[in-house]
N, C-alpha and C positions, 0 to 999 in steps of 0.2 A: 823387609822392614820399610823402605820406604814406600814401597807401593801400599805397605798397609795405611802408613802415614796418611798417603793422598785420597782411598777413598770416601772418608768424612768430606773433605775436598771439592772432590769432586759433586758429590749427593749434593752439599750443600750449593754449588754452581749450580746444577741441571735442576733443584726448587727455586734458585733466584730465577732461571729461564719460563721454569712452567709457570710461575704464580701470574706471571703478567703477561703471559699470553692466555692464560687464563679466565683474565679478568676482560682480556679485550676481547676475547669471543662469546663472554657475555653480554659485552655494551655492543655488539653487533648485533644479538638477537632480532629477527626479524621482530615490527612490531603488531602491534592488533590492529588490526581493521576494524572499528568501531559503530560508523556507520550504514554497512549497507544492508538495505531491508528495511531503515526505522523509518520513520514517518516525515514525511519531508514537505513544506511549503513555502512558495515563495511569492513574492511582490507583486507578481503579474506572470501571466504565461504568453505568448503571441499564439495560442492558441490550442485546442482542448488535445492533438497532437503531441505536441512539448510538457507531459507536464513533471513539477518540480523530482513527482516519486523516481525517476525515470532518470535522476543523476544518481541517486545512491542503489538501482537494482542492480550493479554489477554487471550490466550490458552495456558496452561501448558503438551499441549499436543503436542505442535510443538515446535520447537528450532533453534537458531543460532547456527550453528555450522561453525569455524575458519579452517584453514589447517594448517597441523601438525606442526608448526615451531612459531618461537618466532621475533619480538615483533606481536600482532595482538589488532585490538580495532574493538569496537563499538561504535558507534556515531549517537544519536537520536536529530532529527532538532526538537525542541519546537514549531516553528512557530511565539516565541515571545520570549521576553527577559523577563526571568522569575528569581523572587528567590528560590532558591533550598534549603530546607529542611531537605530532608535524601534520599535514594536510597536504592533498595532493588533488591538484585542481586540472584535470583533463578538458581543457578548452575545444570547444568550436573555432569557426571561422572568425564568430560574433564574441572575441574577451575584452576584456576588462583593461584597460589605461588604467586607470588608476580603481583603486579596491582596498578594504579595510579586511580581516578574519575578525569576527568579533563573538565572544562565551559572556554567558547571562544562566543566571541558576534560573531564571522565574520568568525567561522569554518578553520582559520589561526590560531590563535595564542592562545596558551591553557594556563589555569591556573590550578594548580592542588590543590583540595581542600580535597583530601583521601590520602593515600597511605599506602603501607603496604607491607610488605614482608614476612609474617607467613598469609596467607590465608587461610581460612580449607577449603571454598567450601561448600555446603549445600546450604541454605538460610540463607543468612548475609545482616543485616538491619542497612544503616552504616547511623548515623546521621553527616549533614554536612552543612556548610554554603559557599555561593556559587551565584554566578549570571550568566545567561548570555542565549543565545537563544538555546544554543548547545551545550550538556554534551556528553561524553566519558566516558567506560571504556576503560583503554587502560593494555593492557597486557604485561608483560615485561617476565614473568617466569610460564611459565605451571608444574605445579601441576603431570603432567601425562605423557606421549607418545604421545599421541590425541594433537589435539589442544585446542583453548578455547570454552566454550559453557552454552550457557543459553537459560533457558527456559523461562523467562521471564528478563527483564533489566527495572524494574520499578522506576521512577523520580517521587518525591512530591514535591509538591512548592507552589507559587501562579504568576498569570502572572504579569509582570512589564508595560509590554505593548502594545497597542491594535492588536491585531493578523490583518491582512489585510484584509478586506472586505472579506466576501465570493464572488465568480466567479457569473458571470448570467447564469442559468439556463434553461429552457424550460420555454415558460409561463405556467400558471395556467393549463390554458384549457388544454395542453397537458395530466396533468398527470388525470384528471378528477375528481371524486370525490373519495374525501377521508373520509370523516367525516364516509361513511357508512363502513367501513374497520371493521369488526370483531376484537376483541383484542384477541390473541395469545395466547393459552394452553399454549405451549412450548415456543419457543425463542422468535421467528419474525415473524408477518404475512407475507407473501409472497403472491403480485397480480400481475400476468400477462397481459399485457395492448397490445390488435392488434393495432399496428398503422403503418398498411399499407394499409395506403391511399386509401381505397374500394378492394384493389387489394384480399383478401381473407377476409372470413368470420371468427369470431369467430369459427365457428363447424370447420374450418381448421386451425385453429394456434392451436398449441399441445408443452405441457412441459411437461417430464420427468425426475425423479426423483426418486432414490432410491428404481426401480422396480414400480414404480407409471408412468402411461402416461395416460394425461386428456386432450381435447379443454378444451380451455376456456369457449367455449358453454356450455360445462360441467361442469366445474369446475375449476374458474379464481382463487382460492387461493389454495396457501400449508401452513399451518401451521407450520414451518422449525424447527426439533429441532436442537438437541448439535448434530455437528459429527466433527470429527477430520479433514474431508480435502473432497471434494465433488464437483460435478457439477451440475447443469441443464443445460437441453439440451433442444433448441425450433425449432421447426419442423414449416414449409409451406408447405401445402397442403398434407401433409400424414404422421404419425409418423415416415416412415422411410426415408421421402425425403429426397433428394441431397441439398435442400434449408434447411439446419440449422444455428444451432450455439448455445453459452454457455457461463456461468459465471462460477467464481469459488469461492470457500468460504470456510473458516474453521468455525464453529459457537461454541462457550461457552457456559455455563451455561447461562451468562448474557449478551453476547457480537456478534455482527454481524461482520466478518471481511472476506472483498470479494472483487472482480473488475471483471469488462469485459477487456477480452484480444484480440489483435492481434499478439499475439505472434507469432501463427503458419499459420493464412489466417485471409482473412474477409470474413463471411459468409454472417451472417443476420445482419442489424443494429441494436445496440442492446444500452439502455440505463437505470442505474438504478437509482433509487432516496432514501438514506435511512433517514427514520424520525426516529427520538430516544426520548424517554420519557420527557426526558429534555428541547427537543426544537432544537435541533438539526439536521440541515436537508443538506444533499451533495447530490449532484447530479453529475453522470459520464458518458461518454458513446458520440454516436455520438453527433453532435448541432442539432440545429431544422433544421435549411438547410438542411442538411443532408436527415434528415428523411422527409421533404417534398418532396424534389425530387424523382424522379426517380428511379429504379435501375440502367438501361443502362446511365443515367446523373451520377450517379455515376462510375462506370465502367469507362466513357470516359473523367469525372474530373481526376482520378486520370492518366491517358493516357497523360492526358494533362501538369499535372502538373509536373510530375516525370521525370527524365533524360532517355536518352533512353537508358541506359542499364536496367532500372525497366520497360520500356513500357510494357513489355510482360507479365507479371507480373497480369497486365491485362484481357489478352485474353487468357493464359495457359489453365488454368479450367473454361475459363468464359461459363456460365453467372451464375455459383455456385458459386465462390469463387477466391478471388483473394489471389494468394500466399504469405506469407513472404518470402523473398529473402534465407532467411536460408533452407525452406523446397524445395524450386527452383531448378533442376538437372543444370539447365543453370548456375550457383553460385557454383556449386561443382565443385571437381575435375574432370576435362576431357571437362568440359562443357564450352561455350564459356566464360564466365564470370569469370573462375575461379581465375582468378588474380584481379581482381577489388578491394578490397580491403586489399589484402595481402601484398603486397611492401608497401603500408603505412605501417602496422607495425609491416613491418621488418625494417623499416627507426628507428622504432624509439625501436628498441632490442627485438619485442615479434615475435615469430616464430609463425605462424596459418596462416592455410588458411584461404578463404574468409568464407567459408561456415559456421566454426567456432569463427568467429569474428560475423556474423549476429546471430547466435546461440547461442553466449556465449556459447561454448562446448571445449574439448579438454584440452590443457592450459590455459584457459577463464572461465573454469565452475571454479573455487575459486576466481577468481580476478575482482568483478563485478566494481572498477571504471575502471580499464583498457576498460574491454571489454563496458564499458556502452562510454569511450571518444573516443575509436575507432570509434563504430559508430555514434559516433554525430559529429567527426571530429576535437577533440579538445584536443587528445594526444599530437600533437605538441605544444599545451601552455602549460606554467608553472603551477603543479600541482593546485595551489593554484586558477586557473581559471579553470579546469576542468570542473567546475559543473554552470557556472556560464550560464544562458542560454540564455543569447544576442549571446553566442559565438556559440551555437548550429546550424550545417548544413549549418555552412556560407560558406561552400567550399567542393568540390568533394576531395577524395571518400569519402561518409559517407551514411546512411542508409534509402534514401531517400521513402523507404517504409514508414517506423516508420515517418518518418518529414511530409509524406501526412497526417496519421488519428492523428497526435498535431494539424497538422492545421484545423483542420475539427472535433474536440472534446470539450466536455465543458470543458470550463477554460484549452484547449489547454491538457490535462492530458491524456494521453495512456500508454497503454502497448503495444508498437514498435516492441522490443527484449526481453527477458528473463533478462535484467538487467534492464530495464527502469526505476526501480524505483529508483533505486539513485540517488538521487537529490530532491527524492520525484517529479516525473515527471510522474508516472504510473494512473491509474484509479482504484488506490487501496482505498476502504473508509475501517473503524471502528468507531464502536462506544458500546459503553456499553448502556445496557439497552434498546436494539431497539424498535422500536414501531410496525412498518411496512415498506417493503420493493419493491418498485414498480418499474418491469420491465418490460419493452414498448420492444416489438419485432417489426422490422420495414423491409421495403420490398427494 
């Protein structure tokens, strides 16, 4: 009888023990990582090396680095209006003395939800409460000589609300079958996809990598590991052909982080697709158009489309590769073009020639909103429209190379110039935990 007594007793003890241990291994939950991968820009870079993307790809082996002066910030777009949690700031050599964290819904008007002015620098994991689609650090007092610098600028939170649809992509059939994808020793599978239109065979499209050069014939996968900064390169019709072109990539432990670029010409058409463990899937690079067509229908779209001081642009190096205006002798000094966009802006106090405003070079390699509003034509609005992209290329001069492959990109996303990605406007993806990585070379 009495033991029967005490097992209510007892039950009822061992539910007061579990309820709150309970409750405390849920307020341990690890939390979200919010930012890495999204679109990141800052104040100034100390040059085209450091730049802002480069705190949030989840490589502690690449960095943002600031130019030597004070105040400078970074500023990571969410993609959605999110609550903020804590932030975790992986310093450099070159931190912060004193520092504000500051959330703004509209990238105008800032709240500040940190601050501090005894900074030590290392890894400091600052818990905070906070809302908004766009967090800041912003720097008031460096620590050092240098400027500011982090090696990673990590945001936890959870989202407030719905991120915008993803873009449309290629259909299905383009990218082909996937289910039979090997899964990945190392990081990311990597498959190479010929999609040009009959024009060459598999035993002719070739990727190289890391001292590796295969056909696809031979060998359509690389198994990709960790490397600190990389390319492949894809060849038409011979490993050493004039017909190429390339992606670029940092890869992590755990993490894919890469784009195709038109920075410096257009070779090949080139587009990636990456899937991540989670479900996660972007896709960058020409559209489908694009890659149905032609090459010389390419070639004389963009002839057609661009102002005539770009027509040539065209036919320079054709039928290999169309120039960016930056690497163009016609755009330099001496050359007919060399003032094209230069008197813009000296109109508005930045001294650079043309050559170096398409380039972000010279006085432009630390300043990527300057040199990103130069060439989109949108220095003459008030800062607070800079980025805003209705306002993009709505008027000469501005960078009408880079405004052809937006127009003709999925979800409009390229890399133009060397700063394109501010705004988050590049062909830059990340993602943690990749699955497989598939890149379609096109003729």
């Amino acid at each position: 009888m009495p033991r029967t007594r005490w097992r209510p007793l007892l039950f009822g003890a061992v539910l007061t023990l579990l309820i709150p241990l309970t409750t405390a291994t849920a307020a341990q939950a690890a939390p979200t990582l919010i930012s890495q991968g999204r679109p990141a820009t800052a104040s100034s870079t100390e040059n085209g090396t450091f730049p802002a993307s480069a705190a949030v790809d989840g490589n502690t082996g690449t960095r943002w680095s600031s130019a030597f002066s004070d105040p400078q910030w970074l500023r990571v777009d969410l993609g959605a209006g999110a609550t903020i949690t804590s932030v975790t700031l992986n310093w450099e050599a070159a931190y912060a003395r004193a520092f504000q964290i500051q959330t703004s819904a509209d990238g105008n008007a800032w709240t500040t939800i940190y601050s501090t002015t005894t900074g030590t620098g290392g890894t400091q994991t600052i818990n905070v409460t906070g809302s908004g689609r766009y967090i800041r650090m912003n720097g008031t007092t460096r620590a050092t000589p240098y400027g500011y610098s982090l090696w990673e600028f990590q945001v936890f939170g959870t989202s407030t609300s719905t991120p915008p649809p993803p873009t449309t992509g290629m259909p299905d059939s383009f990218w082909g079958d996937t289910a039979s994808i090997p899964p990945a020793r190392n990081v990311v599978q990597v498959k190479v996809l010929n999609r040009t239109n009959g024009r060459y065979p598999d035993s002719q499209v070739y990727w190289s990598f890391n001292g590796q050069t295969h056909s696809i014939a031979e060998q359509p996968y690389l198994d990709m590991p960790a490397n600190s900064a990389g390319r492949m390169y894809f060849y038409l019709g011979a490993p050493n052909s004039q017909y190429f072109d390339f992606i670029e990539f940092t890869v992590g432990a755990n993490v894919f982080n890469g784009n195709t670029t038109r920075v410096d010409a257009f070779g090949l058409k080139i587009a990636m697709r990456l899937h991540s463990r989670d479900g996660n899937d972007v896709q960058v690079g020409e559209d489908y158009q694009t890659f149905t067509e032609d090459r010389t229908a390419t070639f004389n779209k963009f002839a057609a489309e661009v102002p005539t001081e770009f027509k040539h642009l065209a036919t320079a190096t054709a039928p290999y590769r169309i120039l960016a205006p930056g690497s163009d002798p016609m755009f330099r000094q001496g050359g007919q073009y060399q003032n094209y966009i230069s008197p813009y802006a000296s109109a508005h106090g930045i001294n650079a020639i043309t050559s170096d405003i398409f380039g972000c070079a010279g006085v432009l390699a630390s300043q990527p909103q300057q040199c990103a509003a130069l060439n989109r034509h949108t220095i003459d609005l008030p800062q607070s429209q800079w980025e805003t992209v209705s306002n993009y290329y709505r008027a000469a001069p501005a960078n009408y190379y880079a405004k052809f492959w937006h127009d003709h990109a999925l979800g409009k996303l390229a890399y133009g110039f060397p700063y394109d990605d501010v705004a988050g406007q590049s062909s830059f993806v990340s993602h943690a935990n990749p699955q497989y990585l598939l890149v379609a070379v096109g003729w």
